[in-house]
C-alpha positions as CSV (number, residue, x, y, z in Angstrom):
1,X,-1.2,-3.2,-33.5
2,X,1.5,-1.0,-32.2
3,X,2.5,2.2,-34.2
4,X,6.3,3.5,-33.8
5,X,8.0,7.0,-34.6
6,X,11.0,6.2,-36.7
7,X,13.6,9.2,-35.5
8,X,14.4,8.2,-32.1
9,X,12.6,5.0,-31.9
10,X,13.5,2.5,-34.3
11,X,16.3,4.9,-35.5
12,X,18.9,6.7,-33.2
13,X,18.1,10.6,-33.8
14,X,21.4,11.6,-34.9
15,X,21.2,12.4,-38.6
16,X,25.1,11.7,-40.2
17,X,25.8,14.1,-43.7
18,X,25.6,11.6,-46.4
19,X,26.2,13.9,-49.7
20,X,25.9,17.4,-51.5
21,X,24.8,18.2,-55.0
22,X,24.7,21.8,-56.3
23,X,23.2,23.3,-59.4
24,X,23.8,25.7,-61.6
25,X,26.7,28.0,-61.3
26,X,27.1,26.9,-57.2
27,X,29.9,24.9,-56.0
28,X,30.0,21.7,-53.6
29,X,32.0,24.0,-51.4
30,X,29.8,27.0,-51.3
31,X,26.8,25.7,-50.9
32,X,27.9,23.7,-47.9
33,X,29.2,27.2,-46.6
34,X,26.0,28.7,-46.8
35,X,24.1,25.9,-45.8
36,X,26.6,25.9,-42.8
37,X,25.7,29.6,-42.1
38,X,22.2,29.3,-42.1
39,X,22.4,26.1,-40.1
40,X,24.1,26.9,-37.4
41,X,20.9,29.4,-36.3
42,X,19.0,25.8,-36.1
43,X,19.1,23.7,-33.5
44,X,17.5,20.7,-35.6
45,X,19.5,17.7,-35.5
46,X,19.9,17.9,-39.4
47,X,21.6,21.3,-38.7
48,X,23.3,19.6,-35.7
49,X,24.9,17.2,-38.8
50,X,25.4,20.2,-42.0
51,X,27.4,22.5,-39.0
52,X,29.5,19.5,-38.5
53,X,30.4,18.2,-41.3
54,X,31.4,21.7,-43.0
55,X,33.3,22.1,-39.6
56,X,35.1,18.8,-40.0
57,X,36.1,19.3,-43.7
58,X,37.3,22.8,-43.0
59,X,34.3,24.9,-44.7
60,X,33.6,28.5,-42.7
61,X,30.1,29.4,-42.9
62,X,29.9,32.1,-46.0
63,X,28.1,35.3,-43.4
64,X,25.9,36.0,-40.7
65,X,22.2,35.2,-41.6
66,X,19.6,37.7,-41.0
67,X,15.7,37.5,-39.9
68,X,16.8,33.4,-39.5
69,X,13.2,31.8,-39.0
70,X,12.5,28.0,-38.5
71,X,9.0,26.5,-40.8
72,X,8.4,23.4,-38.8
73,X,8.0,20.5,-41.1
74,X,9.2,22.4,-43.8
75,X,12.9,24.1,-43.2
76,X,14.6,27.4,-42.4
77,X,15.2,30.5,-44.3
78,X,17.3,33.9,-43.5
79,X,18.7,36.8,-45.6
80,X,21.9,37.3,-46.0
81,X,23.8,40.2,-45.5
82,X,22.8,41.2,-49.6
83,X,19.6,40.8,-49.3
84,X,19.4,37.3,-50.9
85,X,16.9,34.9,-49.2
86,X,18.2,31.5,-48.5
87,X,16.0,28.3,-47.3
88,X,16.5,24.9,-46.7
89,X,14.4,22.5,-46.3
90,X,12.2,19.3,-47.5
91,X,10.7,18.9,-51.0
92,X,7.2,20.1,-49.3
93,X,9.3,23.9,-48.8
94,X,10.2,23.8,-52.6
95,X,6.1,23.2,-53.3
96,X,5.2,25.7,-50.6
97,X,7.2,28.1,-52.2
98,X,6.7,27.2,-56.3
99,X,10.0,25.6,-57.0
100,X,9.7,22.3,-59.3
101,X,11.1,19.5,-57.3
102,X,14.3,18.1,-59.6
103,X,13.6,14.7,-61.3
104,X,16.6,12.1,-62.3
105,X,19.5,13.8,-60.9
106,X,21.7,11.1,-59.9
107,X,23.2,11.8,-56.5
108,X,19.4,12.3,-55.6
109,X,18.1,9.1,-56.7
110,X,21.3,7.6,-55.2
111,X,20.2,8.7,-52.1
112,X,17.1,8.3,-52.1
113,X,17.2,4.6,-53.0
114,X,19.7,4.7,-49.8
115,X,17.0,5.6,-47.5
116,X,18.7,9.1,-47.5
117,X,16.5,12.1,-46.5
118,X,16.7,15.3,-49.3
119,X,16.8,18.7,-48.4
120,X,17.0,21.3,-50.8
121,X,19.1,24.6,-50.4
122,X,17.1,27.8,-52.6
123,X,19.0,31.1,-53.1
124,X,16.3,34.3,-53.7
125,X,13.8,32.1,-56.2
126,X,15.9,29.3,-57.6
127,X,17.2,25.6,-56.3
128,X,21.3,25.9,-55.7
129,X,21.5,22.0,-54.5
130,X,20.9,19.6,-52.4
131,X,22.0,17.3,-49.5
132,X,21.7,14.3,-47.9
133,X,21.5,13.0,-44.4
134,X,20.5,9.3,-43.0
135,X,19.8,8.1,-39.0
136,X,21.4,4.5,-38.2
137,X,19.1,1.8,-37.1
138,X,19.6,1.2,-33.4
139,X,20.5,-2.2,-32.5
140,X,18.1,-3.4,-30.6
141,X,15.3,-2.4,-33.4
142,X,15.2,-4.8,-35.4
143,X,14.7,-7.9,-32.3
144,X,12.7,-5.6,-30.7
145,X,10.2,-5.9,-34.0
146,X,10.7,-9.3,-34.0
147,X,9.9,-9.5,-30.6
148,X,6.7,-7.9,-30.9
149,X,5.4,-9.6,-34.4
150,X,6.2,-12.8,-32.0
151,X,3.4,-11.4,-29.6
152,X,1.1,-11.6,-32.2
153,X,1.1,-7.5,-32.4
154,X,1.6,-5.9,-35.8
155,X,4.1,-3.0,-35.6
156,X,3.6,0.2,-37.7
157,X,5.7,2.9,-38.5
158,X,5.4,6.5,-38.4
159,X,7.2,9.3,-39.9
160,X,7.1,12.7,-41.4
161,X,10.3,11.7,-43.8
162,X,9.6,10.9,-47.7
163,X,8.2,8.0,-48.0
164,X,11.3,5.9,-49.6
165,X,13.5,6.7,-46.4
166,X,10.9,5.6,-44.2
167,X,10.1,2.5,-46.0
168,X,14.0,1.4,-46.0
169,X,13.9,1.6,-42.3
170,X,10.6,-0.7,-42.2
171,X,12.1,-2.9,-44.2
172,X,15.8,-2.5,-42.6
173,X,13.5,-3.6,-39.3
174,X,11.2,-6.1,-41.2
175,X,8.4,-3.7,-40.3
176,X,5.8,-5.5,-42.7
């Protein structure tokens, strides 16, 4: 058996923005501005992909954040210059901090199905939205799998994304 990381191995580690989805009162537009702003205190390559993609569709971050702090495996929060604490992060930050995951919105399930990773933005104690990011297959993955089930090895993969975006790249690979 041979067990690979996904992001970076079998995948390129350069998340592309795939979609936004805001609730409530929010718009597309502001949400990706705030996003932006907290963002571009991260140097995570998802922040790498939010801070470009507002850049390239002309979106200024909203303010400076304050007290920005990374949660590895979880996300980022700040505070704004209000007061109003903003996160975002993975589905695991909205259990960490009490916030029922959404169910059945369709952008998310869209996504998901996609092999899209969620991330969730929060404003104070509620969920504004969500986006979307996905990291290309290499080329050479999916011969390099083959290449290896051919040696009589069975390849695993490994990865701290949901579940449904790590299983589309085993199957994008014909990881068994």
């Amino acid at each position: 058996s041979i067990a690979f990381d996904k992001t970076g191995t079998i995948t390129r580690g350069e998340p592309t923005f795939v979609g936004i989805h805001s609730f409530g009162t929010w718009t597309d537009s502001e949400l990706l501005s705030l996003a932006s702003s907290l963002q571009s205190r991260s140097e995570h390559p998802i922040a790498k992909a939010v801070v470009e993609y507002a850049q390239k569709n002309h979106v200024a971050p909203s303010e400076d954040i304050q007290k920005f702090h990374a949660r590895p495996g979880l996300g980022v929060e700040g505070t704004l210059a209000n007061g109003k604490l903003v996160r975002m992060g993975s589905m695991r930050l909205l259990q960490t901090i009490g916030l029922e995951i959404p169910v059945g919105v369709e952008p998310l399930v869209d996504w998901e199905r996609e092999g899209a990773s969620l991330f969730f933005i929060t404003v104070d104690d509620s969920i504004a939205g969500a986006m979307a990011v996905s990291d290309s297959i290499k080329p050479g993955s999916p011969q390099a799998i083959e290449d290896i089930c051919q040696l009589g090895l069975i390849p695993y993969l490994i990865s701290a994304d949901r579940k449904a975006a790590a299983l589309k790249v085993a199957h994008d690979v014909k990881i068994p």
